[in-house]
N, CA, C and O of each residue as an XYZ file, in Angstrom:
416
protein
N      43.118     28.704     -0.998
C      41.826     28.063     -1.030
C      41.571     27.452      0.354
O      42.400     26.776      0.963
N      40.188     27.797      0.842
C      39.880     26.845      2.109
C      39.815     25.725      2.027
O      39.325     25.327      0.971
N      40.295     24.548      3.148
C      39.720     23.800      3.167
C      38.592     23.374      3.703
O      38.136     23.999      4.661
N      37.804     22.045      3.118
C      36.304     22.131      3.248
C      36.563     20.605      4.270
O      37.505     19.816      4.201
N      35.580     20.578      5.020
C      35.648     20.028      6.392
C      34.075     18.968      6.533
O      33.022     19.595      6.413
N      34.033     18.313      6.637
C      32.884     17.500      6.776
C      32.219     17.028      8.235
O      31.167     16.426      8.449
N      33.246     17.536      9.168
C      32.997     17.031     10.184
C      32.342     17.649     11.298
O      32.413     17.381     12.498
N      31.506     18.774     10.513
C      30.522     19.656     11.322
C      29.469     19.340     10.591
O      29.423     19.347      9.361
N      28.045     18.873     11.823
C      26.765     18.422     11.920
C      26.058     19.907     11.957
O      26.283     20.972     12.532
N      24.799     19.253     10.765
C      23.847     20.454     11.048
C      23.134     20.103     12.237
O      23.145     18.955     12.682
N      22.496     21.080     12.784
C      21.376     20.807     13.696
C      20.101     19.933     13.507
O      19.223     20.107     12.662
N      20.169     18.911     14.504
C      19.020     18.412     14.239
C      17.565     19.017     14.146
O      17.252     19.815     15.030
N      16.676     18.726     13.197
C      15.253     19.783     12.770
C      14.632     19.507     13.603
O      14.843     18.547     14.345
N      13.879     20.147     13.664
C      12.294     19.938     14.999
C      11.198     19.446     14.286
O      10.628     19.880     13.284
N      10.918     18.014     15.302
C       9.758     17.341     14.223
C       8.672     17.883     13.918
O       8.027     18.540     14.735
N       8.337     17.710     12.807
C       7.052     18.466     12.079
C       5.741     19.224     12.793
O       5.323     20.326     12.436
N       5.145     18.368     13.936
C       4.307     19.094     14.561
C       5.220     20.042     15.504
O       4.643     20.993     16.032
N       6.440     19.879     15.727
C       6.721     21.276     16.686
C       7.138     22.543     15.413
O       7.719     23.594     15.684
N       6.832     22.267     14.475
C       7.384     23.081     13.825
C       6.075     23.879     12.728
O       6.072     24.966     12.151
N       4.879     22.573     12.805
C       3.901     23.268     12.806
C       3.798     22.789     11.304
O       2.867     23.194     10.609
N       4.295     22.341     11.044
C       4.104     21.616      9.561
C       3.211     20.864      8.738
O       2.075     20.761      9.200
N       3.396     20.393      7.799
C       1.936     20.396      6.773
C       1.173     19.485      7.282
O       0.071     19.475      6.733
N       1.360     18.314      8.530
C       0.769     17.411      8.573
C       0.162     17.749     10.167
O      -0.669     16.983     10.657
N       0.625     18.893     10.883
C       0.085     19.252     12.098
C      -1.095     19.429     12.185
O      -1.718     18.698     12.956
N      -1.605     20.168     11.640
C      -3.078     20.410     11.676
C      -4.177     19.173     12.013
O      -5.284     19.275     12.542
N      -3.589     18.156     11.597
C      -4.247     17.042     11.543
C      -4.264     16.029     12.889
O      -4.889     14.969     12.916
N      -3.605     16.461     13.799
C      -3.251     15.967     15.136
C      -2.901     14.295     15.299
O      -2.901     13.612     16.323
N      -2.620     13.930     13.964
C      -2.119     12.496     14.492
C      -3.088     11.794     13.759
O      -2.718     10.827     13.093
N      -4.233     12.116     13.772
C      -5.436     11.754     12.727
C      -5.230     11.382     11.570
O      -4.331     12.039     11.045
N      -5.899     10.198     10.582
C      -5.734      9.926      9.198
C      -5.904     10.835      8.086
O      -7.082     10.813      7.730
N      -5.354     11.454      7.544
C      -5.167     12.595      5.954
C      -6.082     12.034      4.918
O      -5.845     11.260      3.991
N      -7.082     12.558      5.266
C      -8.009     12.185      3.888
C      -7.829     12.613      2.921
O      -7.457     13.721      2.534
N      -8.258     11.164      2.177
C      -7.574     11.058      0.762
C      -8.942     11.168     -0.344
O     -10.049     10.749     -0.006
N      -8.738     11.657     -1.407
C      -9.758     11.992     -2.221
C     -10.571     11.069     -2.688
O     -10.117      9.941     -2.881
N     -11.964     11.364     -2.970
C     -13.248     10.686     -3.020
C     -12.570      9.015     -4.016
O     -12.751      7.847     -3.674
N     -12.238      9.240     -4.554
C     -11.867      7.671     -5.884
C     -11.355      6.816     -4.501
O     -11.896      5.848     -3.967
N     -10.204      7.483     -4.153
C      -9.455      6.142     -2.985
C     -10.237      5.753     -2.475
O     -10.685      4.616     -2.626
N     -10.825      7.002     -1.342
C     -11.503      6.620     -0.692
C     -12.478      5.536     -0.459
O     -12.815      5.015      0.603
N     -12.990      5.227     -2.074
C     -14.435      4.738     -2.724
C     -13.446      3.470     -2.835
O     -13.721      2.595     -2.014
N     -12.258      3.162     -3.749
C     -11.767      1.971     -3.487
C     -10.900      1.145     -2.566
O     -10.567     -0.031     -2.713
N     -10.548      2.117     -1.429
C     -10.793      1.541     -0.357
C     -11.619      0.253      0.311
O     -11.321     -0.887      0.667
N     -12.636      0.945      0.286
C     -13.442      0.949      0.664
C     -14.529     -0.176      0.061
O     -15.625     -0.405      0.572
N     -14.053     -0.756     -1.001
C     -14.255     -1.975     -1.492
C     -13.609     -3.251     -0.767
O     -12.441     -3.340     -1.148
N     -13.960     -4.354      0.210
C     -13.642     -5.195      0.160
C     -12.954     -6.386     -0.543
O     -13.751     -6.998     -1.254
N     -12.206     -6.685     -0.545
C     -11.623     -7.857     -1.444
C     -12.275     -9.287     -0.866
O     -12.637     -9.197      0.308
N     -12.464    -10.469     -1.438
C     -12.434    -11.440     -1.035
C     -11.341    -12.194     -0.387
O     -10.571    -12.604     -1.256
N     -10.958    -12.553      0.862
C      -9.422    -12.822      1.267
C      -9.324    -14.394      1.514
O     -10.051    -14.995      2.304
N      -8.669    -14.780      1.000
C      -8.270    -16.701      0.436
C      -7.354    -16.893      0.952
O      -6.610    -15.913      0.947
N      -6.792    -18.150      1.692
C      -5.853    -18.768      2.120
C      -6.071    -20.528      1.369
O      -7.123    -21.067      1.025
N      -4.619    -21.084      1.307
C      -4.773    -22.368      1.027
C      -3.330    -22.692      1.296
O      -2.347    -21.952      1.268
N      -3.446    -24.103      1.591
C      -2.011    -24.849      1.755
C      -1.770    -25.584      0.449
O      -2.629    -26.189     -0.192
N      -0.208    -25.422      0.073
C       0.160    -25.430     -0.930
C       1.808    -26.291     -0.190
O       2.600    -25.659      0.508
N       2.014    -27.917     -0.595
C       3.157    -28.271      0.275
C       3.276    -27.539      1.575
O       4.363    -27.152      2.006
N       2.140    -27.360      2.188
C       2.671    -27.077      3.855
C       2.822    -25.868      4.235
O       3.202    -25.315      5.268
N       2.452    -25.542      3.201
C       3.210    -23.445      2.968
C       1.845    -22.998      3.013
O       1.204    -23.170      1.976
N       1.361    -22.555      3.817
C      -0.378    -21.050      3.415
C       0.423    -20.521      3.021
O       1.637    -20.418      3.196
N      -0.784    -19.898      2.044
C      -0.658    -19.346      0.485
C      -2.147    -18.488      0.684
O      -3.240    -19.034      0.837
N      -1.863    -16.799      0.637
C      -3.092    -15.928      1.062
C      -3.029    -14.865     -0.572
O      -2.066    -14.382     -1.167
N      -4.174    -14.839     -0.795
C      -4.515    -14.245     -2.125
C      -5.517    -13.286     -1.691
O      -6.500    -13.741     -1.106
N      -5.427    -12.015     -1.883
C      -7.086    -11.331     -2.642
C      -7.747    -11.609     -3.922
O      -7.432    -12.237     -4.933
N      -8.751    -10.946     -3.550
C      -9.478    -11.450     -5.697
C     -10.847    -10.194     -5.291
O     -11.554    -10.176     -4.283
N     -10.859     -9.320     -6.378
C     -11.730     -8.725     -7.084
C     -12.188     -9.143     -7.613
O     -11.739    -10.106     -8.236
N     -13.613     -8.631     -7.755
C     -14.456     -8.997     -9.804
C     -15.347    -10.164     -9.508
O     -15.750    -10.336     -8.357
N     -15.711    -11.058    -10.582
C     -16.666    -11.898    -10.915
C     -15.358    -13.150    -11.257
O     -14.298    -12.949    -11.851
N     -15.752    -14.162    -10.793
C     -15.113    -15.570    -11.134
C     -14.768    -15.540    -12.596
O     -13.674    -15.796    -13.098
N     -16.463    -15.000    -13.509
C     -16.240    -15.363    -14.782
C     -15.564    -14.526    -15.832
O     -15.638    -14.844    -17.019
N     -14.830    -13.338    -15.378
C     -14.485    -12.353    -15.823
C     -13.245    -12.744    -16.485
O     -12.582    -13.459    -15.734
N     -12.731    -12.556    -17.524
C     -11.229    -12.491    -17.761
C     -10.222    -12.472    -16.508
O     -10.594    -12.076    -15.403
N      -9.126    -12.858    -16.723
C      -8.238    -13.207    -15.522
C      -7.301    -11.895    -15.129
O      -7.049    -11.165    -16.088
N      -6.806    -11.539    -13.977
C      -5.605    -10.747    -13.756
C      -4.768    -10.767    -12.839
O      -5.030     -9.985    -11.925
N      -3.753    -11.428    -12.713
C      -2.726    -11.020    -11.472
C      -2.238     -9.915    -11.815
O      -1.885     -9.518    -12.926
N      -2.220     -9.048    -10.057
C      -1.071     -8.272     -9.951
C      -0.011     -8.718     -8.833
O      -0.468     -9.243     -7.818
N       1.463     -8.533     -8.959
C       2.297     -8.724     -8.211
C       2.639     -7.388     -7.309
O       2.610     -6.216     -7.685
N       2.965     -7.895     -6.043
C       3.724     -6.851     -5.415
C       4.946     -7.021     -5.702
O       5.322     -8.010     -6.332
N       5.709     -6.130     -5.306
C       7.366     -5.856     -5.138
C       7.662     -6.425     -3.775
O       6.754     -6.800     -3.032
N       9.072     -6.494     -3.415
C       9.861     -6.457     -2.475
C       9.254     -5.805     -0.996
O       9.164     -4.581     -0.904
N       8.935     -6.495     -0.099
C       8.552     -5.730      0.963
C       7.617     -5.190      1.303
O       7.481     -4.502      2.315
N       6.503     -5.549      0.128
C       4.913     -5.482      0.635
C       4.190     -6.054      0.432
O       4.718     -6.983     -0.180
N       3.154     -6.239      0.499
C       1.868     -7.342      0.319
C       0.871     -7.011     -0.411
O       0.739     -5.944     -1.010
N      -0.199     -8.318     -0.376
C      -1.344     -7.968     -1.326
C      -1.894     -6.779     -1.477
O      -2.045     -6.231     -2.569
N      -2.398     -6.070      0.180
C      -3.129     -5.086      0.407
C      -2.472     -3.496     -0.254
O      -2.935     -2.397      0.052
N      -1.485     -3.690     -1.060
C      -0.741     -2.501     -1.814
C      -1.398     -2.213     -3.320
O      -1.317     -1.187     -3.995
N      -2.090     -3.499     -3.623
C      -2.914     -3.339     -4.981
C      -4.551     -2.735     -4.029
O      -5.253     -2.224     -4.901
N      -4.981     -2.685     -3.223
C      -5.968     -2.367     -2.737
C      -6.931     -0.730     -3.402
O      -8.151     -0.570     -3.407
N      -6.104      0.028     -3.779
C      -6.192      1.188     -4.338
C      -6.757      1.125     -5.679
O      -7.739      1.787     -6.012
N      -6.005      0.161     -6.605
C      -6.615     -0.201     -7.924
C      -7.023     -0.969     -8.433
O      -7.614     -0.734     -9.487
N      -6.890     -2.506     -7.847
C      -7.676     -3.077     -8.001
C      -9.430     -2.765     -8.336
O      -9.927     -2.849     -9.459
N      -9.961     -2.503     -7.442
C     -11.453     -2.348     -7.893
C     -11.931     -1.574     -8.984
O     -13.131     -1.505     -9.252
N     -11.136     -1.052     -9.557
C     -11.319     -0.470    -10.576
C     -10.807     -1.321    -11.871
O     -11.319     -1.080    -12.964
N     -10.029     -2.087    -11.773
C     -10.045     -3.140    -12.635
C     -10.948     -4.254    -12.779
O     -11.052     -4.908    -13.816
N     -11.794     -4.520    -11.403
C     -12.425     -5.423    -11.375
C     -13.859     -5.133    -12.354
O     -14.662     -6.059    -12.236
N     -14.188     -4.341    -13.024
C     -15.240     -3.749    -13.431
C     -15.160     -4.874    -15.299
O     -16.050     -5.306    -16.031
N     -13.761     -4.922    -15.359
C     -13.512     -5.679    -16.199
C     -12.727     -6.849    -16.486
O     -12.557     -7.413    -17.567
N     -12.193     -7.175    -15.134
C     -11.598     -8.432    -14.863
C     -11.478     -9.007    -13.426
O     -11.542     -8.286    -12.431
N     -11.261    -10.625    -13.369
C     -11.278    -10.815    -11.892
C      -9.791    -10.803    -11.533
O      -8.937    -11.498    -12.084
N      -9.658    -10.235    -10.890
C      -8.268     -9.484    -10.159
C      -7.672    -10.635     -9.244
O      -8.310    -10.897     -8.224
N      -6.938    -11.087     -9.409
C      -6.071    -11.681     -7.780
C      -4.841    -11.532     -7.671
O      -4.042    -11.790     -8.572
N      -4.501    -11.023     -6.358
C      -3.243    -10.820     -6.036
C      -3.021    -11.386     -5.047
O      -3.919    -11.444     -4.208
N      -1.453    -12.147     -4.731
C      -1.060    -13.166     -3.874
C      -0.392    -12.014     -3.115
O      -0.186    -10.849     -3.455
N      -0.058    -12.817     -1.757
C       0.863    -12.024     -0.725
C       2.211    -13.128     -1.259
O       2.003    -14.324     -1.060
N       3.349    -12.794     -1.819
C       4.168    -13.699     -2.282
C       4.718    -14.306     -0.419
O       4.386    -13.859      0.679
N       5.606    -15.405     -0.778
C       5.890    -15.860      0.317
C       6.704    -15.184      1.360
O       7.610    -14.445      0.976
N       6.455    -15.375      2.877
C       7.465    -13.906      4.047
C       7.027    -13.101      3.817
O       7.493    -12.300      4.627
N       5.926    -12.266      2.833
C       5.505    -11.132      3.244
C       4.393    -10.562      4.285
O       4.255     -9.348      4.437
């Protein structure tokens, strides 16, 4: 039986535009994204700051004040602007706010 050896490197690949790949065509330019994103995008949020013990504290908010309530949370390592996509589409039936939790 051979033995199997780990200590041979593949070749490093050739980055995508030298290779002509799915995102070349586009020259560096933004990949448009289909009409819905686009559209909620493209919705503004209202953007809030407040001091809270010394700490700013930055929120978005969708919707109408008087609407039923909704937080969404981000995860680990991103911010408000990650609900940006769906939010406005919730806002149709609730007022949306999402905090940037703290360090993000």
């Amino acid at each position: 039986m051979k033995d199997i050896t780990y200590e041979q490197k593949a070749p490093d690949p050739k980055p995508d535009t030298q290779r002509g790949g799915p995102l070349a065509a586009y020259n560096g330019e933004p990949v448009p994204g289909p009409g819905w994103f686009e559209r909620a995008i493209d919705f503004t949020p209202n953007s809030t700051t407040f001091d809270l013990d010394g700490v700013p504290i930055h929120y978005l908010s969708w919707g109408e004040k008087g609407l039923p309530g909704l937080m969404l949370v981000h995860g680990n390592g991103a911010h408000a602007y990650w609900w940006a996509f769906v939010a406005p589409f919730l806002a149709r039936e609730y007022h949306v706010v999402v905090p940037d939790l703290s360090g993000m």
